[in-house]
C-alpha positions as CSV (number, residue, x, y, z in Angstrom):
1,X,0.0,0.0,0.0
2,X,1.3,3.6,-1.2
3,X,1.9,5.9,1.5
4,X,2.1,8.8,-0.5
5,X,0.1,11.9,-0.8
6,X,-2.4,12.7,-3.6
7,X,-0.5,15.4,-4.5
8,X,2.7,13.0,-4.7
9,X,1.2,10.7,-7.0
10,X,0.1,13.1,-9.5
11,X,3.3,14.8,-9.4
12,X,4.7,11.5,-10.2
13,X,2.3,10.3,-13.2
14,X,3.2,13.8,-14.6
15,X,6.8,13.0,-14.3
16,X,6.2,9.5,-15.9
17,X,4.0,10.9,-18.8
18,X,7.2,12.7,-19.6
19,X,9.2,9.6,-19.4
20,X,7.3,7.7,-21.5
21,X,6.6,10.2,-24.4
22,X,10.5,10.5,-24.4
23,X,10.8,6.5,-23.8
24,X,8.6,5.9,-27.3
25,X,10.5,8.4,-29.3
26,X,13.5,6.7,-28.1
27,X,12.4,3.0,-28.9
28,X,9.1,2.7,-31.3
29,X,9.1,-0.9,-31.5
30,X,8.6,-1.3,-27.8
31,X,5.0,0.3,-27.8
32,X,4.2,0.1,-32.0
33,X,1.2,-2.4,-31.1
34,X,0.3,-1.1,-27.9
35,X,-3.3,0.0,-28.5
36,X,-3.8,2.0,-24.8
37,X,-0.7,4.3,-25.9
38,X,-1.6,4.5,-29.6
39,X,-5.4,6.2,-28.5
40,X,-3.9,8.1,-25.5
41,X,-1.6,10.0,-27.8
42,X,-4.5,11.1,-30.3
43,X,-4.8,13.9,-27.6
44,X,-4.3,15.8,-24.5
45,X,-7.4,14.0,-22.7
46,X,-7.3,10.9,-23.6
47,X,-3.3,11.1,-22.4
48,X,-4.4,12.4,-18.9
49,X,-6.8,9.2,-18.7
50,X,-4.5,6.7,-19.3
51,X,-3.7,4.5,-16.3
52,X,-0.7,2.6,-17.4
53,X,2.4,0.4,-15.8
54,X,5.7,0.5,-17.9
55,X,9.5,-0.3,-17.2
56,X,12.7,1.4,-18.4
57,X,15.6,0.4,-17.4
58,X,14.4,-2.9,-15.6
59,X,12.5,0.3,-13.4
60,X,8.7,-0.3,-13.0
61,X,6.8,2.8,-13.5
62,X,2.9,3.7,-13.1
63,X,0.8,6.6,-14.6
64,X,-2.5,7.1,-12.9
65,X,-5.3,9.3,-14.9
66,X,-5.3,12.9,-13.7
67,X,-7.9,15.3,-15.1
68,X,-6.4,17.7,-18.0
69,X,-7.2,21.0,-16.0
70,X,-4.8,19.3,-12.7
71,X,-2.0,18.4,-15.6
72,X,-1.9,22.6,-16.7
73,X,-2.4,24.0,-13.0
74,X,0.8,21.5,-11.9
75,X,2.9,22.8,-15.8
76,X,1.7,26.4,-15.6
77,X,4.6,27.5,-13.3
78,X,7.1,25.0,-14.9
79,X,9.9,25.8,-17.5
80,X,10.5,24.2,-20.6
81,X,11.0,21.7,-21.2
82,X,8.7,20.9,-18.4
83,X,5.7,22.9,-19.1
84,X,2.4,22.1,-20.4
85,X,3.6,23.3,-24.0
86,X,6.3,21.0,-24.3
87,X,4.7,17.9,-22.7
88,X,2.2,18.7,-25.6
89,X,5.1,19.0,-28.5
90,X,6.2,15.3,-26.6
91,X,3.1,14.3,-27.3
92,X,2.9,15.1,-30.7
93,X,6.5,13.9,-31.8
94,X,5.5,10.5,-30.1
95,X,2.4,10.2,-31.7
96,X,4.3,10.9,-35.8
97,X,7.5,8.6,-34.5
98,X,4.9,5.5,-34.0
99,X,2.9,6.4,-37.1
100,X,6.1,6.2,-39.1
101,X,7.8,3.0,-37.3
102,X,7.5,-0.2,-39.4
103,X,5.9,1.3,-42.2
104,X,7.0,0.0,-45.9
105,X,9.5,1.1,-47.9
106,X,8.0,3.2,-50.6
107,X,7.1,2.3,-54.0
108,X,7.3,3.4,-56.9
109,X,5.1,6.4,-57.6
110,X,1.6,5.7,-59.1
111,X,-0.1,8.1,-60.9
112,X,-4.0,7.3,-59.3
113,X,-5.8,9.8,-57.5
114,X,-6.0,7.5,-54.0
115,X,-1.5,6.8,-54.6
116,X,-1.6,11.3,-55.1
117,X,-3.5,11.7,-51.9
118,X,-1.4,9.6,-50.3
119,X,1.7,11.1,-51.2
120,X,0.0,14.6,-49.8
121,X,-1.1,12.9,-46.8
122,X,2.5,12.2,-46.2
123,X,4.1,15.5,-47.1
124,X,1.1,17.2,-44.4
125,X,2.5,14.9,-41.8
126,X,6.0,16.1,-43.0
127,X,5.4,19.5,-43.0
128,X,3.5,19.0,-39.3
129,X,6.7,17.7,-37.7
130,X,9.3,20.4,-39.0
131,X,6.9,22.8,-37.7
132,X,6.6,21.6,-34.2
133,X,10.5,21.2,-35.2
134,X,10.8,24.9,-35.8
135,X,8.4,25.8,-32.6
136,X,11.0,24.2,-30.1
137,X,13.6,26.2,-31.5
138,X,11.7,29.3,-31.2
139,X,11.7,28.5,-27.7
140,X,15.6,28.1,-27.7
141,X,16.0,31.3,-28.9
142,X,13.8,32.7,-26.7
143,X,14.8,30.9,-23.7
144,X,18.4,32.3,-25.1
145,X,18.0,35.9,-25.2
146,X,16.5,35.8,-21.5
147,X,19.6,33.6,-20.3
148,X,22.2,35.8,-22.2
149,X,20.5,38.9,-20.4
150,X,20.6,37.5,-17.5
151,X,24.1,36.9,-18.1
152,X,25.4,40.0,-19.3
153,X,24.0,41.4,-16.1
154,X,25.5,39.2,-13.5
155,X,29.0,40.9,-12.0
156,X,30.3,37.7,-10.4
157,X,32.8,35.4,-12.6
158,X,31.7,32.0,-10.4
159,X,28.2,33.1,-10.5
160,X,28.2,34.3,-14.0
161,X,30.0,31.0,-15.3
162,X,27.6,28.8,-13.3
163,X,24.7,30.9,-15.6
164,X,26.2,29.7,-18.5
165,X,26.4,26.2,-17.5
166,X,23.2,26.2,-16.7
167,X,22.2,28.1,-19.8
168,X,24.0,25.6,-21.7
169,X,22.0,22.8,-20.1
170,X,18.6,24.1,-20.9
171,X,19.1,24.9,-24.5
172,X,20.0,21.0,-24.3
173,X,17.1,19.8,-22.4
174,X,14.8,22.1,-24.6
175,X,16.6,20.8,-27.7
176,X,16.0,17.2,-26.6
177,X,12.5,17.6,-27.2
178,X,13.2,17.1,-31.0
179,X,12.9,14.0,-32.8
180,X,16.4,12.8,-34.4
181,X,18.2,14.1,-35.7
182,X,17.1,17.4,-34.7
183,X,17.4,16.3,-30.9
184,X,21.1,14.9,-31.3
185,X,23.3,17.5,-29.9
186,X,26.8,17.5,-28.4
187,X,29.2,20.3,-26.6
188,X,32.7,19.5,-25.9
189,X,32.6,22.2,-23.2
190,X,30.8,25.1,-22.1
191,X,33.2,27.0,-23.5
192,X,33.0,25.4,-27.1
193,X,30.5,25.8,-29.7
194,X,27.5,23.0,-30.0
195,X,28.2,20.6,-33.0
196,X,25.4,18.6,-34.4
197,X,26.0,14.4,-33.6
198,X,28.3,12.9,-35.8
199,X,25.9,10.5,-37.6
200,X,23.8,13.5,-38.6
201,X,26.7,15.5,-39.9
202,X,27.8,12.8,-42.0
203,X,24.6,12.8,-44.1
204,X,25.0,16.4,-44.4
């Protein structure tokens, strides 16, 4: 028996919902014919009423339903990446990543109107992920200039380095909200530039 408090276990569910939105971006296959998680990401609600035991890392994890207006009150006064607009964006990038795993390798074009609708269907889909692509690093930048004022005005060296360390790891976490290879990022130091991975460089 749990001896934790309501409060606790919502705050935990949240936490998990986060974990696994990022754990099926990371592995498809593991969730692919999972009906409860295919229909809880179609949207916000149905994701807060999903009741749900999972494992990563041989650790067992449990999401309870919560109603959607408790999951924006507990987000509101979060950050990204842990506010309500991000969880969403997870949601979204989750919900295209096990849309696309397994599917067929394409064929050769046809020229009927149901192959042509297709093909549009698939370039909207496209077109939906570089946006939501494009809206996290909106956020960067925004998330950016507010850091780099905050920087510029800070007098102390130990306090104005640990700003930019922690500057750095934000831009990271926010980053990491992407689907790869837009999420695979790397910095040597905080002092040296961020390069993009090596296996996304390559195909440059």
């Amino acid at each position: 028996m749990t001896t934790e408090t309501k409060r606790e276990l919502i705050d935990r569910s949240i936490c998990n919902i986060f974990r696994l939105l990022n754990d099926i971006i990371n592995h498809p296959g593991s969730y692919a014919e999972d009906q409860q998680v295919i229909i809880a990401l179609r949207s916000q609600g149905r994701l807060c009423s999903l009741a749900f035991e999972f494992t990563i890392n041989k650790e067992r994890l449990t999401i309870n339903p919560i109603s959607l207006n408790t999951l924006k009150k507990r987000l509101t006064a979060s950050a990204p990446p842990n506010n309500f607009e991000c969880l969403n964006q997870l949601r979204n990038h989750a919900q295209i990543t096990l849309s696309r795993y397994g599917k067929e390798k394409p064929r050769p074009p046809k020229r009927s109107l149901a192959a042509l609708l297709d093909q549009v269907s698939n370039l909207k889909s496209s077109i939906s992920s570089l946006q939501a692509v494009n809206m996290v690093l909106l956020q960067v930048l925004e998330v950016n200039r507010r850091d780099l004022l905050t920087i510029s005005d800070t007098a102390n060296a130990s306090l104005r380095q640990k700003r930019i360390d922690d500057a750095l790891s934000r831009m990271i976490s926010i980053l990491g909200l992407n689907p790869p290879p837009f999420s695979q990022l790397k910095t040597v130091s905080p002092t040296s530039p961020l390069k993009l991975a090596s296996d996304y460089e390559a195909n440059r």
